[in-house]
N, C-alpha and C positions, 0 to 999 in steps of 0.2 A: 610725361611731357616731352622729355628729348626720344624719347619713342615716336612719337607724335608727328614732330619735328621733324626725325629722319624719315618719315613715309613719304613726308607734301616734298621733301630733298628728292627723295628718289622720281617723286611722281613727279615734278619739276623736268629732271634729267632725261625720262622716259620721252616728255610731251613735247619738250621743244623743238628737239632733232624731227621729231614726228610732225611739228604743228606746217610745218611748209608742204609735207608730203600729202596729209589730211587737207589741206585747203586746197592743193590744186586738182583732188579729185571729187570733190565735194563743192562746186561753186556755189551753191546754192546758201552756204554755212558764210558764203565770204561776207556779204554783206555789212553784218553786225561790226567786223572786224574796220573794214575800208569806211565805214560811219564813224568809230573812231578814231581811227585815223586821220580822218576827215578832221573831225573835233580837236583832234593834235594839232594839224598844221593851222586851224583860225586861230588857235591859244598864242603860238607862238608868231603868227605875225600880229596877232591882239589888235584884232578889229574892233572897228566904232562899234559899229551895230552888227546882231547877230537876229536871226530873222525865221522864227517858225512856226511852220508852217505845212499844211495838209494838200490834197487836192483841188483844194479852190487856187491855190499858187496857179499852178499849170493846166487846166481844164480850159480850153478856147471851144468856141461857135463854128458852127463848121465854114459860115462864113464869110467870118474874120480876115482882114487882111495885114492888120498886126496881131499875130500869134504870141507877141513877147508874155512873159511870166509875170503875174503879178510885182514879184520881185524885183526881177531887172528893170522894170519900168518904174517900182521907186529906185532905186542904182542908180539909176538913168537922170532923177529927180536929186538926187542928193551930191551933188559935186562937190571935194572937198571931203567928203566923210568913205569912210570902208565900210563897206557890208557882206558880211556872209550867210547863208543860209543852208538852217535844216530843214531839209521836207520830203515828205514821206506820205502817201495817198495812206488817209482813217487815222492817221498819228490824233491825238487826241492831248487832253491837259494833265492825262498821269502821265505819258509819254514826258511831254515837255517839263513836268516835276523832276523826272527823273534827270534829265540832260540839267536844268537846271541848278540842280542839286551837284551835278558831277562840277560842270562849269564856273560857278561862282564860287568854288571853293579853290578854283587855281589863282597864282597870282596873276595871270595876263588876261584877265578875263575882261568880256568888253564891256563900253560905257554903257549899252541899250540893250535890253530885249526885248523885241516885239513877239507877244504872244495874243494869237488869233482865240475867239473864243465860237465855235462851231456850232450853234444851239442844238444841231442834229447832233451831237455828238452824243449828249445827254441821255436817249433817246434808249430804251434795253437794246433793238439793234446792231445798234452801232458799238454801244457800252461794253458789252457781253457780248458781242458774235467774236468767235473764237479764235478768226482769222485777223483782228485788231485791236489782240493784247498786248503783242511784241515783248513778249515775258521772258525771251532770250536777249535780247538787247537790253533790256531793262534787270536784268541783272549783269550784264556784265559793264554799265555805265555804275550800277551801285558798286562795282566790285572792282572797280577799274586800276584803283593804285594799289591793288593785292597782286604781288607780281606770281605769286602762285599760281592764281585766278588764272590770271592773263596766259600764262604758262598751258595750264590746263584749260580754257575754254574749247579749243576744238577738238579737244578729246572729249569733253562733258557732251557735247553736240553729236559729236561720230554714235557713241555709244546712248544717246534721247536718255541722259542723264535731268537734261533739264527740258522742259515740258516748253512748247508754243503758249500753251494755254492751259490754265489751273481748269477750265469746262470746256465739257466736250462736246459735240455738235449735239447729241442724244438732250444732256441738259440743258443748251441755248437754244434749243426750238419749243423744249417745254415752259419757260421761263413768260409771264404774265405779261399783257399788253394793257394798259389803263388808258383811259379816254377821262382824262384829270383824274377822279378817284374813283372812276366804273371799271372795273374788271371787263373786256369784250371782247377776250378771247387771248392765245399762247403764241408767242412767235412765229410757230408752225404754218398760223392761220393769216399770217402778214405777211411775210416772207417773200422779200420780194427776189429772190433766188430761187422760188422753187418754181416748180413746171406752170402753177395756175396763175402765178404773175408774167408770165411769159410775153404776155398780150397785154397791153397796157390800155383796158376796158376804161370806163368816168367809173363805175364800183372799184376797181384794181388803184384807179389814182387817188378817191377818197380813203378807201383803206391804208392806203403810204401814206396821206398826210395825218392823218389818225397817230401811227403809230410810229411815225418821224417825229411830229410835234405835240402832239397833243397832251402828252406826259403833264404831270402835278410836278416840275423840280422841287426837291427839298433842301435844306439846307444842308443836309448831313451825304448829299450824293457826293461820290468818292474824285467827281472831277472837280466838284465845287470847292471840296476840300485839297486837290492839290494843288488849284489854283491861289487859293488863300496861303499855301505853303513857299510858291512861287514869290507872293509876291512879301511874304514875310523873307525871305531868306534875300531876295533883293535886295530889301532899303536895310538888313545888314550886313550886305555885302557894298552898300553905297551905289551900288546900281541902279538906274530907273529904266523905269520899267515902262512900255505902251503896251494896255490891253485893248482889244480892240474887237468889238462884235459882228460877226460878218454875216454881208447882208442874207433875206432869204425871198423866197416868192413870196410876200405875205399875197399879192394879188390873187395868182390862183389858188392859195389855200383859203382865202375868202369866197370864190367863186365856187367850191365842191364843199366847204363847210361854214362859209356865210360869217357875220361878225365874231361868230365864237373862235374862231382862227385866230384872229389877231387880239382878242381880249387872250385869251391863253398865250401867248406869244409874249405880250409885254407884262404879262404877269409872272413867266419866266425871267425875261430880260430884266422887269424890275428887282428879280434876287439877285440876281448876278448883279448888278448896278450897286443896291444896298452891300452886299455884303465887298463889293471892291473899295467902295466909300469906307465903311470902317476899318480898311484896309489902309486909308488915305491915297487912293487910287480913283480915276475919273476915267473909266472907260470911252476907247470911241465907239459909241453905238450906232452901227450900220445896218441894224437890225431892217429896216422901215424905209432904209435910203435909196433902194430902186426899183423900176417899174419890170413886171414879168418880160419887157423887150428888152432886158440890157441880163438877161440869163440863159447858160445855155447848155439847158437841160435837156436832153432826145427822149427819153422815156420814162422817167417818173422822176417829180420835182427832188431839186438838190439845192444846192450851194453855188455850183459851176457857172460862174461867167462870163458874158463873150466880151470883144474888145473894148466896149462901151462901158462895160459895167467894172471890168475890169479896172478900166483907168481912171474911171471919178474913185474906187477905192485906193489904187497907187499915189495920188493926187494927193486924197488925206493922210493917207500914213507920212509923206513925204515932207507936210508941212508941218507936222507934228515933229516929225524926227529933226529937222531943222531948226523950230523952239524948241525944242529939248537941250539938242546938242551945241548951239550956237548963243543960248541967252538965259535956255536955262526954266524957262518960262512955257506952259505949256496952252497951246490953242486946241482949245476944245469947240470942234463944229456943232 
């Protein structure tokens, strides 16, 4: 054991002098670090609300003449309260387990978190594409008050000690696409990264809403469960919590796959619903709340909203965050 002991000393003493050297030629490693960092300085000025969040945050129409952030626009909404925010374009609800798990175990941790629930996130896509694991970040938020760790992460990183991603592109393009419980083909053949989606055909757009949405959610998927851990580890940590469902095109996923779009949709939405309720949690569900003109999407449908749509969602998180934080009491739209 003091064998043991004296290596992680040495390797300590090795990493530090080194870790400023390693970061400034490696910007790319910096990242994970300056996130928390970031997460140091909300703890210790122990903001109200903390706020995360994906690419719907900052995604604007081209045109918009208010660009602001989903975010700043509730800011902007909530006078009298502090807010800060994570986000991150694909961040997803392991992500936001992980942070939340780091966070509510300090003691200046804030009164709110607002955590987004993405239905596309679900999605093998999005799930499993390799490039929005963040399995470098996400251990070193696990590992964060290991001063070893910390010592040694950018020496783990120098030498791809520790992986982006547990699967490799090879295995997330072979990985099953289901149309509820049909098998109708492998990542490879949806993909909207690869050369034959290039062109955004009416076959190329039904195919993305296919295998964006169209999934069977189960209970046991691994974001369903970290959001149920979110919101356990919240109420005891005496934290509350706003989940909140953000909106999607149900329109044009009706127009290239007709009512079965939206019956799949809210049969999704409805697990998520039930299993926040057993949670004692009442989502805000935005699922359904806007028309394909307040979205703004260029080439295959998403999430991304223009200024319109973006501000009826800033609106409701805003007055929610206000009875939360002000009464205590929560308005549910």
């Amino acid at each position: 054991m003091k064998r043991l002991l004296a290596k992680f000393i040495l390797l300590a003493l090795v990493t530090v002098p080194a870790q400023l050297l390693i970061v400034q030629h490696a910007p790319w490693q910096q990242s994970d670090m300056d996130t928390m960092r970031q997460v140091a300085s909300y703890l210790r000025e122990r903001c109200d609300v903390l706020y995360f969040t994906d690419s719907v945050d900052a995604a604007y129409g081209l045109n918009d003449k208010d660009r602001r952030l989903v975010s700043e626009r509730v800011r902007d909404d909530i006078p009298g309260h502090t807010m800060q925010v994570i986000s991150h374009a694909s961040f997803g609800l392991d992500t936001y387990r992980d942070f939340a798990d780091y966070i509510l175990d300090q003691p200046n941790h804030p009164r709110l978190l607002i955590v987004p629930i993405n239905m596309r996130t679900f999605s093998v896509g999005m799930d499993l594409r390799p490039g929005y694991q963040f399995e470098q970040l996400r251990f070193y938020l696990r590992h964060n008050n290991n001063i070893l760790i910390d010592a040694a992460y950018p020496f783990l990183l120098t030498f791809k000690a520790l992986k982006k991603s547990s699967l490799d592109e090879e295995e997330f393009l072979r990985q099953p696409i289901f149309n509820g419980d049909t098998r109708v083909g492998e990542i490879k053949d949806f993909d909207e990264f690869s050369p034959a989606y290039r062109t955004a055909t009416e076959e190329n757009i039904r195919k993305q809403l296919i295998a964006c949405y169209m999934y069977s959610l189960k209970e046991d998927h691994r974001k369903l469960q970290a959001m149920a851990a979110i919101a356990q580890h919240a109420k005891k940590a005496g934290v509350k919590v706003i989940f909140y469902i953000t909106p999607i095109d149900w329109q044009t996923g009706e127009k290239y796959l007709g009512a079965a779009f939206s019956q799949r949709l809210r049969e999704n939405v409805d697990l998520v619903r039930s299993m926040l309720a057993r949670a004692g949690y009442t989502p805000i569900d935005l699922s359904f709340a806007l028309k394909s003109d307040e979205f703004a999407w260029i080439k295959y449908v998403n999430e991304h909203m223009n200024e319109k749509g973006k501000g009826y969602v800033a609106k409701i998180l805003a007055e929610r965050i206000k009875a939360e934080l002000d009464s205590g009491a929560a308005k549910i739209p």
